[in-house]
C-alpha positions in Angstrom: -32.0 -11.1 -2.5 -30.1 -7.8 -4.1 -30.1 -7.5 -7.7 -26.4 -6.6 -8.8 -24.7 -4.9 -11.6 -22.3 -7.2 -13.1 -19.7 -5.0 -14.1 -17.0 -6.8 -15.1 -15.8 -10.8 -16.2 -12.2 -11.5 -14.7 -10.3 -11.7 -18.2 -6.8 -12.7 -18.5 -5.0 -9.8 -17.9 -1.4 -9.4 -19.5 0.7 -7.5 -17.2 3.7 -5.8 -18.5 7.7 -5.8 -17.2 8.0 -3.9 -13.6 11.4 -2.2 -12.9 13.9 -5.0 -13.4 16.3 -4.4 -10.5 15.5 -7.7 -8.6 13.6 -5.9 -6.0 10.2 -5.7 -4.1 9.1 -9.0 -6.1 6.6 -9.0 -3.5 4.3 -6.1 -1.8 6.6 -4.3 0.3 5.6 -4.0 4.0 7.0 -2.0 6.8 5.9 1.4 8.8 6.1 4.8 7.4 5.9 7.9 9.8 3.7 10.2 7.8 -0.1 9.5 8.7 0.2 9.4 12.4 3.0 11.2 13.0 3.4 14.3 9.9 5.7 17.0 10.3 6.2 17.2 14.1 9.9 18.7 14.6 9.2 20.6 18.0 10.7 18.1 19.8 10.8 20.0 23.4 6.9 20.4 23.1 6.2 16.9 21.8 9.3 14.7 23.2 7.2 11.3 22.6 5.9 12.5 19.0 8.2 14.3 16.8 10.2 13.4 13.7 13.2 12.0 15.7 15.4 9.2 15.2 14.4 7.4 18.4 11.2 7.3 17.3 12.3 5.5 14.4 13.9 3.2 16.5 11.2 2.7 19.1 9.0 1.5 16.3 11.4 -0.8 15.1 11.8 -1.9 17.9 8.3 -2.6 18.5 8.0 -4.5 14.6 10.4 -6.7 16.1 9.1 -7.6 19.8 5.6 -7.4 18.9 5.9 -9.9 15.9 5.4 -8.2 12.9 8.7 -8.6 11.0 7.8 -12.4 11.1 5.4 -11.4 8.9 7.0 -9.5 6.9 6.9 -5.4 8.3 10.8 -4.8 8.0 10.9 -1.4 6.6 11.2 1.6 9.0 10.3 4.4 6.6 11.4 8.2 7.2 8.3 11.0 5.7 9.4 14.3 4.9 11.1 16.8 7.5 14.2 15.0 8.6 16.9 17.4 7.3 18.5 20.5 7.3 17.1 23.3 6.0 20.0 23.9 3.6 22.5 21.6 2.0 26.5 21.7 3.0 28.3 24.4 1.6 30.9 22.7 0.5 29.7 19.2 -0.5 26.2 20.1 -1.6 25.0 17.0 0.2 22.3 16.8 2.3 22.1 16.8 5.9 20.1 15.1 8.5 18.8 17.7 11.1 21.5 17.8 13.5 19.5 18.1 16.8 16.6 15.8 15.7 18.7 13.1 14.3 22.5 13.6 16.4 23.7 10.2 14.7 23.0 10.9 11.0 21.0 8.7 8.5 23.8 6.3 8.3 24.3 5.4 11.7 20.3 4.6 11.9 20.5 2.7 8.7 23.0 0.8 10.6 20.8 0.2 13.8 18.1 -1.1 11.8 19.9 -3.2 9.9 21.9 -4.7 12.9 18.2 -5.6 13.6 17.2 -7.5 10.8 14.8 -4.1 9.4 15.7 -2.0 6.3 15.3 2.0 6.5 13.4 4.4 4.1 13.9 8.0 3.5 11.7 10.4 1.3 12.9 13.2 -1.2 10.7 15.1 -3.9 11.1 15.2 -7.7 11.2 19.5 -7.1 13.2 21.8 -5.8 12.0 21.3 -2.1 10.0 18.9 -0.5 6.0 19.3 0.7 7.5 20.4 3.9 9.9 23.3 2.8 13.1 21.1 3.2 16.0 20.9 0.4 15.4 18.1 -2.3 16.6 16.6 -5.5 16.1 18.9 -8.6 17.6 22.4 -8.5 20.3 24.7 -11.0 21.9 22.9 -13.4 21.6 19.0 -13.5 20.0 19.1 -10.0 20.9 16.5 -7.4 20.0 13.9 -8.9 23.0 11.9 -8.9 25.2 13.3 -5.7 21.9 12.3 -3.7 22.0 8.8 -5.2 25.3 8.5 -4.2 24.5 9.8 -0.4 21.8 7.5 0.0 23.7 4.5 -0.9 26.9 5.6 1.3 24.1 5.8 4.1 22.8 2.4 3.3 18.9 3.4 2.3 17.0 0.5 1.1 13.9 2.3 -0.3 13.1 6.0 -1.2 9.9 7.7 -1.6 10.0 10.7 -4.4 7.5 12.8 -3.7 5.9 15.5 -6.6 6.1 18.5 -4.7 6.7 21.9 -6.0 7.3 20.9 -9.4 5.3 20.9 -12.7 3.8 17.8 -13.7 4.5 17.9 -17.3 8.5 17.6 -16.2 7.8 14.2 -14.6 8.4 11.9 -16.9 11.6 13.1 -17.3 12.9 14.0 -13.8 11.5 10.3 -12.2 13.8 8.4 -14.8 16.4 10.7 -14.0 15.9 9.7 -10.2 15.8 5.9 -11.5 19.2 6.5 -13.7 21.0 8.0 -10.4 19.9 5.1 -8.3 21.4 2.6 -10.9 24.6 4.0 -11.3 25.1 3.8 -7.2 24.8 -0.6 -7.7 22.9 -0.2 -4.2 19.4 -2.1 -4.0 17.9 0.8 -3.5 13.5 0.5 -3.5 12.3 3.2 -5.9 8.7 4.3 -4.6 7.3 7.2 -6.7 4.1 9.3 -6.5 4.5 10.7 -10.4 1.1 9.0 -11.2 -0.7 11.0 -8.4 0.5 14.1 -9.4 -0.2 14.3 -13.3 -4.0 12.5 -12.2 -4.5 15.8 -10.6 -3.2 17.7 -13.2 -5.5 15.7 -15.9 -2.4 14.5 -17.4 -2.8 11.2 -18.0 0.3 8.9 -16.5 2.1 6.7 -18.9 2.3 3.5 -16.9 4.2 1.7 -19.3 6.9 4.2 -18.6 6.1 4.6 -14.8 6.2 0.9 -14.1 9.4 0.3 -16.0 11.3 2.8 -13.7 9.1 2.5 -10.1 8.8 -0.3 -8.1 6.2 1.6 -6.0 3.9 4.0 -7.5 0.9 6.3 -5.9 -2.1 7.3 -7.6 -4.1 8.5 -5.0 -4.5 11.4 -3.0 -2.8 11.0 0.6 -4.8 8.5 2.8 -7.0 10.7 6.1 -7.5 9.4 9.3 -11.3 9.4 8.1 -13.6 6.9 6.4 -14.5 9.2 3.7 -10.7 9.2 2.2 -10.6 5.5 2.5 -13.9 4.7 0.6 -12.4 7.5 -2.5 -9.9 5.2 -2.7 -12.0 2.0 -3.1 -14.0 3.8 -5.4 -10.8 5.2 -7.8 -9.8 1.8 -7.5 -12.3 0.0 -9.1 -12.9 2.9 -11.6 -9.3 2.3 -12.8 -9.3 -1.7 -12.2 -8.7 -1.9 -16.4 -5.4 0.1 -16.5 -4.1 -0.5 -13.1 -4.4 -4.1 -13.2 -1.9 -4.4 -16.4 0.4 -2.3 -14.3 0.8 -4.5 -10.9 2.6 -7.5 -10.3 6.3 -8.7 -9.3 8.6 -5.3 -9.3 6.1 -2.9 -9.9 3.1 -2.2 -7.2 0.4 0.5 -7.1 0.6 1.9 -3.9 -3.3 3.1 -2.4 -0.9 4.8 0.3 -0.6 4.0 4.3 -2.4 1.8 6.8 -4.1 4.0 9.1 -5.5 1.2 11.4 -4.3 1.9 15.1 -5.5 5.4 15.0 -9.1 7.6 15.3 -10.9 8.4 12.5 -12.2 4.7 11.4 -14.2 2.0 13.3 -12.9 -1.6 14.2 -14.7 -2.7 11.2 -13.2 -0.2 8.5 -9.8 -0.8 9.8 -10.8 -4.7 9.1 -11.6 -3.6 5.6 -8.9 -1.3 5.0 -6.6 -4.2 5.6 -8.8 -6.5 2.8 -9.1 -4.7 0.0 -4.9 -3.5 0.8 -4.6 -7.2 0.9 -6.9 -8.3 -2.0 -5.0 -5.4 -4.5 -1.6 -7.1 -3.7 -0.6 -3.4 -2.2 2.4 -2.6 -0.5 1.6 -2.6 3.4 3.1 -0.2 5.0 1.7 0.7 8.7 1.2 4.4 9.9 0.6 4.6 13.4 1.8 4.6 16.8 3.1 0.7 17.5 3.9 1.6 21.4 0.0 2.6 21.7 -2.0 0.1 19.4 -4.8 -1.9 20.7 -5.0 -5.2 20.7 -7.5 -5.5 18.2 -5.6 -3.3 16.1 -2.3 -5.6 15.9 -4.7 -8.5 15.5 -5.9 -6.9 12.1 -2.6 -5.8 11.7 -1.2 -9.2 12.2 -3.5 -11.2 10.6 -1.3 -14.1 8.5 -3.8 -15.3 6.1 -4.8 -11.9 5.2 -1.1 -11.1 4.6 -0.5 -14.5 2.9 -3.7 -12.8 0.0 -1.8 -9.7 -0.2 1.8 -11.4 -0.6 0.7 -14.2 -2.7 3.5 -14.7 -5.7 1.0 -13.9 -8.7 0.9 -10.6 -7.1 -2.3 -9.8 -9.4 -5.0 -7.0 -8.4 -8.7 -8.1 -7.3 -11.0 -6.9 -9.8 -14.7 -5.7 -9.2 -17.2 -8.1 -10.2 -20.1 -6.5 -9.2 -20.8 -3.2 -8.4 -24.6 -2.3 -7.0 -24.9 1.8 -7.1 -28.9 2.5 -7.2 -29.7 5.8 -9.2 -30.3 8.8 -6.5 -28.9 6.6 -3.6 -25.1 6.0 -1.9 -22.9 3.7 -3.2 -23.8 0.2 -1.6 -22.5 -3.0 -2.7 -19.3 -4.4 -4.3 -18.2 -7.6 -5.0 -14.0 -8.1 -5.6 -12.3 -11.4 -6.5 -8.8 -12.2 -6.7 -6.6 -15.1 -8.7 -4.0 -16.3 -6.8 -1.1 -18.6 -7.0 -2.1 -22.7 -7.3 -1.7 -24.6 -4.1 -0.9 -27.9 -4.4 -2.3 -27.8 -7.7 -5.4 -26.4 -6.6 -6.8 -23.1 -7.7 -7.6 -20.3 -5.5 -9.3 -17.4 -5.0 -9.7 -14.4 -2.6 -13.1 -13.1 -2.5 -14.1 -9.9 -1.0 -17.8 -8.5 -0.3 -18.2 -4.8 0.4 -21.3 -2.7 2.1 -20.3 0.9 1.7 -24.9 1.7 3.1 -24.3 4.4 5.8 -27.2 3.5 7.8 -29.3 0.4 8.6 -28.1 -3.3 10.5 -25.8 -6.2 8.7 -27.6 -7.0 5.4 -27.4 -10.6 3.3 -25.7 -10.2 -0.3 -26.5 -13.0 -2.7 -23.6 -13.4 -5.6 -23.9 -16.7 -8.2 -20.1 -18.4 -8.2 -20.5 -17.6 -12.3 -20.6 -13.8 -11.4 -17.7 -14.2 -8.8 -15.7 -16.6 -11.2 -16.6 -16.3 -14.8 -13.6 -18.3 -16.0 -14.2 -21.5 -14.2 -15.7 -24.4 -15.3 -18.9 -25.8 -14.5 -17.9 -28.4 -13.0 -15.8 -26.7 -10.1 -16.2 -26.9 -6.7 -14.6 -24.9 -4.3 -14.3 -25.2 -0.3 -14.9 -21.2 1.0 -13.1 -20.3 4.7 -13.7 -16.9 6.3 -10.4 -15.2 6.8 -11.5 -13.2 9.7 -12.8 -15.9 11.9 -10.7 -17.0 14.4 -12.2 -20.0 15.1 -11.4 -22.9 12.8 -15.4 -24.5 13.0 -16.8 -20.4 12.6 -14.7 -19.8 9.8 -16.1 -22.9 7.7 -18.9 -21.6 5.2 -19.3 -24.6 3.3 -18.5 -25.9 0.0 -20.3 -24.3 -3.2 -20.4 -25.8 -6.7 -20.5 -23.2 -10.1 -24.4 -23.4 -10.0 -24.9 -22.0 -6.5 -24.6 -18.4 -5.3 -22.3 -17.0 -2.1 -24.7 -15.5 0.5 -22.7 -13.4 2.9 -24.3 -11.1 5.8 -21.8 -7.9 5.6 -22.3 -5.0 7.9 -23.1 -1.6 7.2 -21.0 1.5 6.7 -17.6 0.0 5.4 -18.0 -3.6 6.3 -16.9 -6.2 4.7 -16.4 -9.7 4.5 -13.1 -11.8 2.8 -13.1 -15.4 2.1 -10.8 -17.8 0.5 -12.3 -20.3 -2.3 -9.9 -23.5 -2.6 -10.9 -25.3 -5.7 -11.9 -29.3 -3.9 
């Protein structure tokens, strides 16, 4: 058996007010182009790939024949990339690139919405975006309001507002000001900003009560890689943060870890499996970045996975916290231990419970936790039937029922593995 660090009791939490525009009240969940697909606008080189707006429908289309909107992926998000290089001359509005996207943001909004899917399109809190394309702030008052007003003419339904070419220290002024603009439109526009993730790296330190009042969406985290290394930083800023982010992420308001990048290259079957847990387990937005015309099966299976989804979406909307994290002096980080309060069922209480094995080397190990360490709040006298989320099989996915006094013993591969497991209070 592995001794463990006990890092942390699961204390009652307050959360404070999201953005109170009746919106994203759960994790939202769609596609977003960025990860897989970047900044690909030669279109006569790469037909299939670049930022184009049949590739925005294609993958619509695919959320909808493959069965994802069912459960709920029914945002087709636009990255950076898919206007003009200048604004009009008279108008000052933006335009969408006239060869890449021929129809125009609003006749796409329209597509997608004759499909049951909402749209996203991306802006930047500067004076251009990441990419080199116009964006909101600029002389005077900026754009603030006249792109508000554009994107609710179009029919947007979320907008990511990036922190691109423009100081940090500005930000808690020029994200409200995107907020205000949005407001004074009426249109239910989701407000997904990365101000956190910009003044992080500036050392400023983000005022959340401020950030979650205006966001519904908010990154902290440097951009998600197609690479294990950039999924396990996030894990680890994660639970190094758990104290403040967990005040700051519930109905309205969501910390956003950035894309799913299962589908693609860089991570094994198993990493994309725990990519998908801990997404799940933090109640984060779920939005997919990959190519749905190529996936493997065992990709949209992960992918597609309803009671993994049902963890993620569950109406508490509360962040896992770590329980135990084992780091041995002068060796790699190894074992973690997450759980998560969820919702009552049937007046039964629940739990998500998540073990991590983050050792680079060696074969699937046994971790040993007591149920006091996984749920310190509990009573003694509790009881509580654990299922395996990942297995398939209804008889495989059974791991017994445990009472307060007994420990969890879970064999989790190396290397990213993981293992998730519901606890239903009998």
């Amino acid at each position: 058996m592995m001794k463990f660090l006990i890092v942390a009791l699961l204390p009652l939490i307050a959360t404070v007010h999201g953005l109170d525009n009746g919106l994203a009240l759960k994790p939202p969940m769609g596609w977003l182009s960025w990860a897989r697909f970047t900044c690909v606008t030669d279109c006569a080189k790469y037909p299939d790939t670049c930022i184009h707006e049949d590739l925005y429908k294609q993958m619509g289309e695919k959320l909808i024949k493959d069965g994802y909107v069912e459960l709920g992926y029914d945002i087709v998000a636009i990255d950076d990339c898919w206007s003009e290089y200048e604004r009009d001359n008279e108008t000052k509005r933006l335009v969408a690139d006239r060869t890449r996207f021929p129809s125009g943001i609003k006749a796409l909004a329209d597509w997608m919405h004759s499909k049951g899917l909402r749209l996203g399109l991306y802006g930047d809190v500067g004076p251009l975006t990441c990419a080199g394309y116009p964006a909101q702030n600029g002389p005077g008052d900026g754009f603030f309001d006249i792109d508000a007003q554009t994107f609710a003419e179009w029919g947007v339904d979320s907008f990511k507002f990036d922190g691109c070419f423009e100081d940090p220290k500005n930000f808690d002024v020029l994200y409200p000001k995107m907020a205000t603009a949005f407001n004074k439109t009426g249109a239910p526009i989701i407000y997904h900003c990365e101000w956190p993730l910009y003044q992080f790296n500036a050392n400023i330190t983000p005022n959340y009560e401020s950030i979650s009042k205006y966001c519904n969406m908010y990154r902290n985290h440097d951009d998600v890689w197609d690479s294990w290394s950039s999924v396990s930083s996030i894990i680890q800023f994660y639970g190094d943060y758990q104290d403040t982010f967990g005040r700051y992420n519930g109905p309205g308001m969501w910390l956003d870890p950035d894309m799913l990048i299962i589908g693609n290259f860089g991570l094994s079957e198993t990493q994309w499996e725990t990519q998908m847990s801990f997404w799940s387990m933090w109640s984060s937005p779920l939005y997919m970045s990959n190519d749905l015309r190529r996936i493997s099966k065992r990709a949209k299976k992960i992918l597609k996975n309803r009671r993994v989804i049902e963890v993620d979406q569950d109406s508490l909307g509360k962040m896992a916290r770590r329980m135990v994290y084992d780091n041995p002096k002068g060796k790699d980080r190894h074992f973690e231990a997450w759980t998560k309060e969820m919702a009552q069922r049937d007046g039964k209480t629940i739990y998500a419970v998540l073990y991590y094995n983050d050792q680079p080397l060696g074969n699937p190990e046994y971790f040993t936790v007591s149920m006091k360490t996984l749920l310190p709040n509990e009573n003694s006298d509790s009881k509580f039937k654990v299922v395996d989320l990942w297995e398939e099989d209804e008889d495989d996915a059974r791991i017994g029922t445990f009472q307060m006094s007994d420990s969890l013993e879970l064999i989790v591969n190396p290397s990213g593995g993981s293992r998730m497991v519901l606890l239903t209070q009998v």
